[in-house]
LODOKOL-531285 format. One record per atom (N, C-alpha, C): x, y, z; residue in three letters. Coordinates in steps of 0.05 Angstrom, whole numbers, padded with zeros to 5 digits, always signed. Each point is the difference from the previous one (the first is absolute). Layout:
# residues N
XYZALA/...
***
This chain:
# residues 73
+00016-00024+00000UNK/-00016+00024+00000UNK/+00017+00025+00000UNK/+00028+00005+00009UNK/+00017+00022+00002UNK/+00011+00007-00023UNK/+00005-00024-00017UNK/+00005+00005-00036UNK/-00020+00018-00006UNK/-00030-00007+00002UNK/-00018+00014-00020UNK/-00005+00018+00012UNK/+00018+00005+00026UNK/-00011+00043+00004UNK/+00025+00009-00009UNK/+00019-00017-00007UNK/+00023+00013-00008UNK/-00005+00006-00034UNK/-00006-00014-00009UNK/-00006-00005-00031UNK/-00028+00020-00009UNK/-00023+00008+00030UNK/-00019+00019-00009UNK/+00013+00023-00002UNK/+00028+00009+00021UNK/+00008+00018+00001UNK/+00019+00007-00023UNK/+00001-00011-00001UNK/+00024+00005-00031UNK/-00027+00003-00020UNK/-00017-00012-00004UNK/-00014+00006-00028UNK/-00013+00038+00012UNK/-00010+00004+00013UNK/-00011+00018+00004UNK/+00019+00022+00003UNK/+00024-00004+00004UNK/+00022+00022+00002UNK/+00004+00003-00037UNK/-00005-00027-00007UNK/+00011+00005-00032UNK/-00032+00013-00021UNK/-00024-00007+00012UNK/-00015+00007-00001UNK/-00002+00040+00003UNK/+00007+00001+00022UNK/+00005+00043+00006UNK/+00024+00011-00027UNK/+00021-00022+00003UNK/+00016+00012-00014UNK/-00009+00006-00025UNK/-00009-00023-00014UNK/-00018-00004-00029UNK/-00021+00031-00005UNK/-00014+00004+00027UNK/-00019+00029+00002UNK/+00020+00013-00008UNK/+00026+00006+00016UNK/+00008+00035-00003UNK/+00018-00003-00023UNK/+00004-00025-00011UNK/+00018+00005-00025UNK/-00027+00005-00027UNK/-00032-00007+00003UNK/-00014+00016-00014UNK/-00007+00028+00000UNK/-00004+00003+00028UNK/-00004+00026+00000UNK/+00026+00018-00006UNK/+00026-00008-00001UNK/+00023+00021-00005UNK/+00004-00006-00035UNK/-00016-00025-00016UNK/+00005+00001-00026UNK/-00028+00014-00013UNK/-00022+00008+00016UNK/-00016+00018-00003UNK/+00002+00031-00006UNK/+00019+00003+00027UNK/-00001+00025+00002UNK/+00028+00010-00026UNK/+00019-00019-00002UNK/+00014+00004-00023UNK/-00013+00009-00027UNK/-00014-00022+00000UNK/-00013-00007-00023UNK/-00015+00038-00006UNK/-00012+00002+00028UNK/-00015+00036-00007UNK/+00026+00022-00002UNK/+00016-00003+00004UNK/+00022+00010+00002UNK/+00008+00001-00022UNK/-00005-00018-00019UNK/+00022-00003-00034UNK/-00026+00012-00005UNK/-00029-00005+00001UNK/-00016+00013-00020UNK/+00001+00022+00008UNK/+00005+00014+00017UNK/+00000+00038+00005UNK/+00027+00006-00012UNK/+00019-00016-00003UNK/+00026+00016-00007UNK/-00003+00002-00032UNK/-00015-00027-00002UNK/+00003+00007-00038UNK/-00026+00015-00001UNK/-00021+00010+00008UNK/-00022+00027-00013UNK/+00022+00022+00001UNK/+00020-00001+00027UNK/+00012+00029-00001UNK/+00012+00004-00025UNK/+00024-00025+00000UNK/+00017-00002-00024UNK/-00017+00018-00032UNK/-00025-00020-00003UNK/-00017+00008-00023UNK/-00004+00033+00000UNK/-00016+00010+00027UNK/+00002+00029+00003UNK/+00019+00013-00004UNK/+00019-00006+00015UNK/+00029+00012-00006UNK/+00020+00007-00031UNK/-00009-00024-00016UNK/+00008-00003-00023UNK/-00013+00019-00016UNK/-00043+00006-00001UNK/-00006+00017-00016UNK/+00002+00024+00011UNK/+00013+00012+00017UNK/-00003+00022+00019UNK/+00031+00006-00023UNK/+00013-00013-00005UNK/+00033+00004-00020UNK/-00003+00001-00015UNK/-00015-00010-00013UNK/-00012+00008-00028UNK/-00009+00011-00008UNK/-00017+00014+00009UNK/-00022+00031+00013UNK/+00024+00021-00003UNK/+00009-00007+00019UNK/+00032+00023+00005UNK/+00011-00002-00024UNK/+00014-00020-00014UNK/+00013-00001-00029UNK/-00008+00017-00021UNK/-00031-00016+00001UNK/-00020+00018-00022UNK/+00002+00031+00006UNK/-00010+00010+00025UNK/+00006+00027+00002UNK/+00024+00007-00005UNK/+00024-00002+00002UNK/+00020+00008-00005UNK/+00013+00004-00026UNK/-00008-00017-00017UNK/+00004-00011-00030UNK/-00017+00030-00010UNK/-00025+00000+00008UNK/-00024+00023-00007UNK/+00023+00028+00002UNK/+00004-00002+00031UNK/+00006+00020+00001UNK/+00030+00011-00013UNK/+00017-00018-00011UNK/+00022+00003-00015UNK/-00007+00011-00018UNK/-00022-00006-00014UNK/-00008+00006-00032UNK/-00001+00028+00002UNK/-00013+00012+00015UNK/-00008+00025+00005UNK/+00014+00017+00009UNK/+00031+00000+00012UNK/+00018+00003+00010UNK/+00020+00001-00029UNK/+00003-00021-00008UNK/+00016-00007-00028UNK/-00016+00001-00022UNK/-00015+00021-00015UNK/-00016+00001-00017UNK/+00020-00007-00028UNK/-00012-00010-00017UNK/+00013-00006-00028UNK/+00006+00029-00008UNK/+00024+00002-00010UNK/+00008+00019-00012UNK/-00005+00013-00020UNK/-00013-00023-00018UNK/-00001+00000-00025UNK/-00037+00015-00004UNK/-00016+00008+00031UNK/-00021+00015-00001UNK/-00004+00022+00017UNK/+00021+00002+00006UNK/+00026+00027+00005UNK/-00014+00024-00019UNK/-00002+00024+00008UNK/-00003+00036-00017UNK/+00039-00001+00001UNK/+00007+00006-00026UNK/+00026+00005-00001UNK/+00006+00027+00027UNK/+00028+00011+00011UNK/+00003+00007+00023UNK/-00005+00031-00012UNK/-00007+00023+00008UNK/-00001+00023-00004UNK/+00021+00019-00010UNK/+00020-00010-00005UNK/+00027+00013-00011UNK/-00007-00023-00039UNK/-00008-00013+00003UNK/+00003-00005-00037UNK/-00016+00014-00010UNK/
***
């Protein structure tokens, strides 16, 4: 009879352990899916920025070639 409280106790210790190694591959698990929405956010938030910047080059660096020649020709 001392085996099988020894043998309940080991399953039920392996039993808790089994719990908190789900709940810590749970909470991982929410952990990767919030890091990759940021990632996603983060990425078109750079591209946003790119685009504006590209925009705003153009307009900054106008083609020359629709240029008013300079006031001395």
């Amino acid at each position: 009879m001392m085996e099988m409280s020894a043998l309940e106790q080991r399953l039920t210790e392996l039993e808790m352990r089994m719990a908190f190694q789900e709940q810590a591959l749970m909470e991982m698990s929410d952990a990767l899916a919030a890091s990759r929405m940021e990632a996603t956010r983060n990425a078109e938030l750079l591209r946003r920025a790119l685009d504006d910047m590209k925009q705003s080059r153009g307009e900054f660096f106008a083609d020359p070639d629709n240029e008013p020649p300079p006031p001395h020709y």
